[in-house]
N, C-alpha and C positions, 0 to 999 in steps of 0.2 A: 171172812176167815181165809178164803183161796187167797185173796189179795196178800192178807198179811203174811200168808208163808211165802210166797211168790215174791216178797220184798226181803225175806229173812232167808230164804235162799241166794237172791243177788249178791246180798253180801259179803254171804258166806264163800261164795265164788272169789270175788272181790281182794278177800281178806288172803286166800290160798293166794293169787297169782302176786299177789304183794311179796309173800313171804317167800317165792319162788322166782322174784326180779330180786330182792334185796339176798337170795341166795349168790344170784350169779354174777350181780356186783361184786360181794366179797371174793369171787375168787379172783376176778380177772387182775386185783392188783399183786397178787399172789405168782401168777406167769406173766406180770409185765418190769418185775423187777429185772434192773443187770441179768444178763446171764441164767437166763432163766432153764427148768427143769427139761429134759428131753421130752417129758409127757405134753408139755407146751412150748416147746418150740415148733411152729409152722415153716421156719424158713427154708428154704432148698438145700439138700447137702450139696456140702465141696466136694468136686472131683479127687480123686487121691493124685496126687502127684508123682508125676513118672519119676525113676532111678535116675539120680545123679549118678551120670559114669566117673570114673576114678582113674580112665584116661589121660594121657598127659600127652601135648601137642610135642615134637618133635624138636629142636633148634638147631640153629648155624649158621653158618655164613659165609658167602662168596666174599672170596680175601682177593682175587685177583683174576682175570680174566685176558683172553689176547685174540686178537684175527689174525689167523695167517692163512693167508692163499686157497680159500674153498673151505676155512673149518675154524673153529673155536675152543681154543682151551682153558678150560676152566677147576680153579683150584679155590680148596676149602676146607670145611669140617661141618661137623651134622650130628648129633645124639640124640638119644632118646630114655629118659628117665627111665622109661619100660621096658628098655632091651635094646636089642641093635645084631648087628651094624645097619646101620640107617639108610636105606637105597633113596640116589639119588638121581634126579629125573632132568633131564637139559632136553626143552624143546624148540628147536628152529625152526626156520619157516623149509627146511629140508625134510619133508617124515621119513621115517617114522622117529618120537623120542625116543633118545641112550638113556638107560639106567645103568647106572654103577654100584655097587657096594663103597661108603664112604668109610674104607677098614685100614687106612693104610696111617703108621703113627705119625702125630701131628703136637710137635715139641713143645709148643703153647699149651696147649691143653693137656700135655701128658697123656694121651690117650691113643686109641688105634681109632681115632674118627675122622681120617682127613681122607680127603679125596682129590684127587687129579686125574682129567683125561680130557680127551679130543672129542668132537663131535662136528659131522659135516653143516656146511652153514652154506648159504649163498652166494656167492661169487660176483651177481652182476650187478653194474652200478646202480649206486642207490641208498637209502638206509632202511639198514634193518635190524632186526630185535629179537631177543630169545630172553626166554626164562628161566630159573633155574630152581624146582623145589625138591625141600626135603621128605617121603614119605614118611606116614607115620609105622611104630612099633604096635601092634593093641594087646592090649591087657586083658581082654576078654569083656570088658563090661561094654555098654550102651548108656550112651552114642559113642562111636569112635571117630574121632579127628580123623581126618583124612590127609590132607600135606599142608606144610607151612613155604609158606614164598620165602625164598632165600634172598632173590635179585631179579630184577627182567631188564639188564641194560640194553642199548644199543651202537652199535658201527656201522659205518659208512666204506663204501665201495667208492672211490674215485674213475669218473670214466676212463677209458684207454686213452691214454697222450698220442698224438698224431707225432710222426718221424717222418725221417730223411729227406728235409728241407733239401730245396734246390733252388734257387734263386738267376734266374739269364735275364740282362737288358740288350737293348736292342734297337734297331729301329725300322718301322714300316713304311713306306709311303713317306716318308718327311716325320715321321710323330716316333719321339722314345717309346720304347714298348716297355713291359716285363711279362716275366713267364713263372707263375710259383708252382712249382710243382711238389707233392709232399702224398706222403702214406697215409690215408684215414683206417687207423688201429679197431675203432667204434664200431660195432655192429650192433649196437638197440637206437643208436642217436637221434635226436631229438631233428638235431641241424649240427652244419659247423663253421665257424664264423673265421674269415679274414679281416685283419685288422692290417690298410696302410695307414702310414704316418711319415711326413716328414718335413723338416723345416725348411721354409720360402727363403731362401736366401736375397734375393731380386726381384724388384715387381713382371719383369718378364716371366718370370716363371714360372708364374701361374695360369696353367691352362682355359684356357675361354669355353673348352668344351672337353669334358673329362670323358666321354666315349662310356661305350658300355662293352664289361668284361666278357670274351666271347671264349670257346675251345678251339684250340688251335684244329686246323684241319684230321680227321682223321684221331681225334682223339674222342674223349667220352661226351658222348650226349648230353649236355646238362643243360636247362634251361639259363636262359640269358639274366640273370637279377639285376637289379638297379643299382648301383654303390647309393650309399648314403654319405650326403658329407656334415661334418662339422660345422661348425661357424663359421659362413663362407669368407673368404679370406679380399680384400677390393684388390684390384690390380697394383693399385698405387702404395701398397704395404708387403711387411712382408710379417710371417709366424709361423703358426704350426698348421699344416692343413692334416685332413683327415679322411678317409674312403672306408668305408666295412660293408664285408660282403658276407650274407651269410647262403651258404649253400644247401643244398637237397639231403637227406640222411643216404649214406653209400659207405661204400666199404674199398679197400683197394688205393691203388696207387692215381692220384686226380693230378689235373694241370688244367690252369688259370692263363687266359692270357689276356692283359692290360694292356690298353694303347691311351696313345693322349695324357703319356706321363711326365711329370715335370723336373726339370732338370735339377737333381737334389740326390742328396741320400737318402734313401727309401727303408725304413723300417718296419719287417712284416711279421707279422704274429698269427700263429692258425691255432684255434682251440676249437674241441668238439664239445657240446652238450647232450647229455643224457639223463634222463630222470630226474631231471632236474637241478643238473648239477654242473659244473664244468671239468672240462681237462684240463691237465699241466698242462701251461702255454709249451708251442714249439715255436722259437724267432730265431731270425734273422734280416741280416742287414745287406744294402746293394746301391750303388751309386747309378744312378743311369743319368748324367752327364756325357 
């Protein structure tokens, strides 16, 4: 008898947990349709989304720009959807940045949004670069724009041209001399280079031993350099010969003195380097026959 309840109880177990799976089947197709109810969505909420601000970026344009002598001038127009006058910002490698108001009227655009003014700039040779943005207006909202880039050109500095060429021939011991004497203008230079040249007219007369460029007594201390030549020229020809000399960085008034020079018109050119660049050539010509 215990048996038989003991077996009519299992089932009755049995029979409850059936109807308590086939409960929770039926629901689960219920919260896995599309789109399902908040009561059964498990997923993670979305973050809310931060405020779109209603900001508007600033515009305009660098119409024209100039270097003159230590500074930059720069013209244009600049608005601002949001308001204005729209301050504008030029920075060189000179600090601190100029800001202007761009309020001045500007006949293109019909409006008081133009701007022109000066700004100090760098002077020594070289190239250099500056920017030029427009600030923004804000409107109160977040995020606000900060500046919009108008332009960032750049100009070059040319190093100082070497003057007051001086050209004396001459003769030493038996041997043509010359003497260049000239202004070196450069004070950052690099070096600065003599360039002779002149055309062999005769196989004599070309030198068998070009000598090394000295200072004349009592002048500036400068180390002895070696000329370089060109494509050496045979005795038995004649064309164009060549000698460059490049010198020490210095400043002030220099003198060269060449011996073992050949009997020709002598054409000489002095240019300074600096940051990479060269000077206006300074030349001149001299017979030392």
């Amino acid at each position: 008898m215990k048996r038989l309840l003991a077996i009519g109880l299992a089932l009755t177990l049995s029979a409850g947990l059936t109807v308590v799976a086939n409960g929770t089947a039926l629901a689960r197709p219920y919260c896995d349709v599309p789109d399902p109810p908040p009561a059964c969505d498990d997923s993670p909420a979305e973050p809310t989304p931060p405020p779109v601000g209603s900001d508007k970026y600033p515009m305009g344009w660098l119409e024209s720009w100039e270097y003159v002598g230590g500074a930059v001038r720069v013209s244009g127009w600049a608005s601002d959807p949001n308001g204005g006058p729209v301050q504008v910002t030029v920075q060189t490698d000179v600090p601190p940045a100029v800001t202007r108001p761009a309020n001045l009227w500007h006949v293109e655009r019909g409006a008081f949004v133009g701007f022109s003014f000066t700004v100090p700039s760098s002077a020594l040779a070289g190239v250099h670069g500056f920017c030029v943005t427009a600030n923004n207006v804000p409107d109160g909202s977040q995020p606000v724009p900060e500046v919009a880039p108008l332009s960032c050109p750049q100009y070059r500095v040319t190093p100082a041209a070497p003057s007051a060429l001086t050209l004396s021939a001459g003769y030493q011991e038996g041997k043509r001399t010359l003497d260049v004497t000239f202004t070196d203008n450069s004070v950052r230079e690099d070096n600065y280079r003599i360039d002779l040249s002149w055309l062999q007219t005769t196989p004599d007369d070309t030198p068998t031993d070009p000598g090394l460029p000295t200072t004349p007594p009592g002048g500036p201390a400068l180390p002895t350099p070696i000329p370089t030549w060109g494509a050496p020229i045979p005795t038995t020809e004649v064309g164009v010969a060549r000698a460059v000399i490049y010198g020490t960085p210095d400043t002030g008034r220099r003198t060269w003195h060449f011996t073992h020079m050949p009997q020709a018109f002598v054409h000489v050119v002095v240019v300074s380097n600096e940051a990479g660049l060269p000077s206006p050539a300074l030349s001149g010509g001299i017979s030392t026959r």
